[in-house]
C-alpha positions in Angstrom: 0.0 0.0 0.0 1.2 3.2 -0.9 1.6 6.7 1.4 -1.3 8.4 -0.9 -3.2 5.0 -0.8 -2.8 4.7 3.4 -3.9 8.2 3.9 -7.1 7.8 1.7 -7.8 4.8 3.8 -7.2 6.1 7.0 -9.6 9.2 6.1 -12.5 6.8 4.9 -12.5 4.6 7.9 -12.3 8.0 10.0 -15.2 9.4 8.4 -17.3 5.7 8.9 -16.4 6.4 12.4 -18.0 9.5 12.5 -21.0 8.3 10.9 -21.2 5.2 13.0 -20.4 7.6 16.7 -23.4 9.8 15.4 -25.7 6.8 14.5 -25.2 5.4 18.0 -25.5 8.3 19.5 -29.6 8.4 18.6 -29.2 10.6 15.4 -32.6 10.1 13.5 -32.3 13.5 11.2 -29.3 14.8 9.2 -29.3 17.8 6.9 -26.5 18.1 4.8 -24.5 19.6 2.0 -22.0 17.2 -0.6 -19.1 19.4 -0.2 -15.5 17.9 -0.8 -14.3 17.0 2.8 -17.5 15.6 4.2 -19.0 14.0 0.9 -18.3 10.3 2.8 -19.9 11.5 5.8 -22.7 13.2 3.8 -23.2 10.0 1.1 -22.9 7.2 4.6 -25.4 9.2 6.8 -28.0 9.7 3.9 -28.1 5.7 3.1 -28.1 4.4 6.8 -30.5 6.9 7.8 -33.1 6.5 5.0 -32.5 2.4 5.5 -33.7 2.7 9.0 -36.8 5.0 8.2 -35.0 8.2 9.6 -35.0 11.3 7.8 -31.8 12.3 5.6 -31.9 15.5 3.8 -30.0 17.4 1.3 -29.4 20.4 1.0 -28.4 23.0 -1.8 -26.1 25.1 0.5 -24.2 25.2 3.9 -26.7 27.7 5.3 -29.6 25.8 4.2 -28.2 22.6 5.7 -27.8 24.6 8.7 -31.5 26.5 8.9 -32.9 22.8 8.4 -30.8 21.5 11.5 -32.1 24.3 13.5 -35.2 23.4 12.8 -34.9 19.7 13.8 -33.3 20.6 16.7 -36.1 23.1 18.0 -38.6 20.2 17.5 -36.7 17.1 18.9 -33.5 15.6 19.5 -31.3 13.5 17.4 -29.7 16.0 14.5 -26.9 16.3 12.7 -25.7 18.2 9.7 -22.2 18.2 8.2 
């Protein structure tokens, strides 16, 4: 395995952490936005999410992601946005 290759695949199973830490953490909503560092994040929490019957939604700007969190937030717990 290469340097380049080992650093790609130490970022991908970092970001499948994250997603798994905020899965069993009770997340049921995530809002987010496919931008270049989180697109793993964004892509893993959208399919698990929708696979349980939780909500997973995009979104076509940071802010928007973030207006949609706020809203989940204000009317229960369990949000997440990247």
């Amino acid at each position: 395995m290469t340097r380049s290759s080992l650093r790609e695949y130490a970022a991908l199973q970092r970001e499948r952490m994250v997603v798994e830490g905020t899965l069993r953490a009770g997340c049921r909503f995530f809002s987010g936005y496919p931008i270049t560092p989180a697109s793993e994040i964004y892509r893993e929490m959208t399919l698990r999410l929708q696979a349980r019957g939780d909500v997973a939604l995009g979104a076509p700007d940071e802010i928007s992601a973030l207006y949609r969190l706020q809203d989940a937030v204000a009317s229960a717990p369990g949000a997440a946005s990247v």
